[in-house]
C-alpha positions in Angstrom: 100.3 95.0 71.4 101.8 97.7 73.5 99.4 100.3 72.1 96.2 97.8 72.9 97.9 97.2 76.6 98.0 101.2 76.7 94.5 102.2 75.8 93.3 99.5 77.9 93.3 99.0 81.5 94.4 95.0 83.1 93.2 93.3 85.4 95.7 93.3 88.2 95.8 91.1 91.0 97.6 92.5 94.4 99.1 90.4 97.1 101.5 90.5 100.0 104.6 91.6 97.9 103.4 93.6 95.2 100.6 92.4 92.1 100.6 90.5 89.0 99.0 90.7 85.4 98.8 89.1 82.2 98.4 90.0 78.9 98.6 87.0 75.9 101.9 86.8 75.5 103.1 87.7 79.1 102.8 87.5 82.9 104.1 90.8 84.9 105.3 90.2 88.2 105.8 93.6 90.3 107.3 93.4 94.0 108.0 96.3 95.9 111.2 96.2 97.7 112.4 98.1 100.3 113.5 101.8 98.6 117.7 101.5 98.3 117.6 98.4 97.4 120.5 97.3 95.4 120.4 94.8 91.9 122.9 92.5 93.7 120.4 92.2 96.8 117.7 90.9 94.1 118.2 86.9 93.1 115.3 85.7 90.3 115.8 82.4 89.6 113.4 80.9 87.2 112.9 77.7 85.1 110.5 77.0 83.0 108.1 75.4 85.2 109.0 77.5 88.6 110.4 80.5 90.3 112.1 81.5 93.0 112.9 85.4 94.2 114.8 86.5 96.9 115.6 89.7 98.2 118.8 90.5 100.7 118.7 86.4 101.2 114.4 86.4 102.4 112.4 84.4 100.1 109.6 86.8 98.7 108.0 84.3 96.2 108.4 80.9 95.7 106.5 78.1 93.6 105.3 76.1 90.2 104.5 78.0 87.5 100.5 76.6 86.4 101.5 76.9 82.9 105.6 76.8 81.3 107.3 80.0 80.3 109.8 80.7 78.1 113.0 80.6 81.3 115.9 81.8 78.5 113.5 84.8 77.6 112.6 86.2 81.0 113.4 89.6 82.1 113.8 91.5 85.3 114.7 94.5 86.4 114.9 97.0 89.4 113.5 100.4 89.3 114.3 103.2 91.4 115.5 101.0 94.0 112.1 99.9 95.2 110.5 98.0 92.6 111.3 94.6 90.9 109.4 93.8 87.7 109.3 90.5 86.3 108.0 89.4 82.8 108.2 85.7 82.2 107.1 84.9 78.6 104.4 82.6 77.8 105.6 79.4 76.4 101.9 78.8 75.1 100.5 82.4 74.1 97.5 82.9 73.4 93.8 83.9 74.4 92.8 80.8 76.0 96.0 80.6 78.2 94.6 82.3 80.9 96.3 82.0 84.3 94.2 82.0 87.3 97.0 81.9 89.8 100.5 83.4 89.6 101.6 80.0 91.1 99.9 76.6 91.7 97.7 77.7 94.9 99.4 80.8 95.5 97.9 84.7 94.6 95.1 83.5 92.5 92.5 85.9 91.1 89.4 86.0 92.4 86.4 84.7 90.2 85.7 88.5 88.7 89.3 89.1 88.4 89.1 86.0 86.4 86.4 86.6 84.4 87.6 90.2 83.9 91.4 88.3 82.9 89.4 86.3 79.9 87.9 89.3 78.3 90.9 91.1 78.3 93.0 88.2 76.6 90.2 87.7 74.5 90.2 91.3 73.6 93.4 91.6 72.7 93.0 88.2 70.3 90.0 90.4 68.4 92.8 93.0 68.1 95.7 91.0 67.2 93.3 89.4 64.4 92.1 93.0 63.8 95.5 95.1 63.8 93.1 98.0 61.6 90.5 97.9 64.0 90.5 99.3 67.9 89.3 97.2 70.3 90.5 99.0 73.3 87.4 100.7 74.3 84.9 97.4 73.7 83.6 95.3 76.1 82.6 91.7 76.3 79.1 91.5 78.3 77.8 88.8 80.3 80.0 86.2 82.2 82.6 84.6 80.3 82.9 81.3 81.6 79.1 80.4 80.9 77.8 80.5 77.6 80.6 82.3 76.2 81.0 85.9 74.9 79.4 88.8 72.9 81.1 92.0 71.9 79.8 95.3 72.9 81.5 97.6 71.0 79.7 100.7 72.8 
């Protein structure tokens, strides 16, 4: 997977705090912090179905999940003192669990970024089915949410 995510670009969705993306197994959180900030100033508290970050006691992002992650698998760190990245598991992976929010009515993806979110997830399905074959470079023409896909492989 990690080569696929690396040849490919995502679909990244920026808000107030930071962005988000997803790939099939995995939603990436990224909020930039103020630079010096310390691990102990960072409090993630997630559950399966919602998640809560604070940062020197200020709520940054708060809500319900739209779909359940895996809350015993999620990760978080802080890099360089200015950047918290969150990756919060799927609990149902796979092409067709495509978020279109990071949290119910909160930083959704416009209707491109959508559509642009479904052919990368199905993309990376061709290639997971395809481990010999690169799929990196193909695209998926048309729009994807009427009348369904076809792979350009120019």
């Amino acid at each position: 997977m990690a080569d696929f995510d690396e040849r490919s670009s995502t679909v990244t969705v920026d808000t107030n705090w930071g962005s988000w993306f997803q790939t099939i197994d995995e939603v990436f959180v990224e909020i930039d912090v103020n630079e010096g900030t310390r691990g102990k100033d960072v409090k993630c508290d997630i559950t399966s179905k919602k998640m809560r970050v604070t940062v020197l006691g200020k709520v940054v992002i708060e809500g319900e999940f739209p779909k359940p992650v895996h809350a015993d698998e999620v990760l978080w760190t802080l890099e360089d003192k200015k950047l918290v990245r969150i990756c919060l598991p799927k609990a149902e992976p796979s092409a067709s669990n495509c978020w279109h929010s990071l949290l119910v009515g909160q930083y959704e993806a416009n209707l491109f970024q959508q559509d642009e979110m479904q052919k990368k997830l199905t993309l990376q399905r061709f290639q997971y089915e395809n481990p010999g074959m690169d799929f990196s470079g193909a695209k998926i023409t048309g729009n994807y949410d009427k009348g369904g896909p076809e792979l350009d492989k120019a």
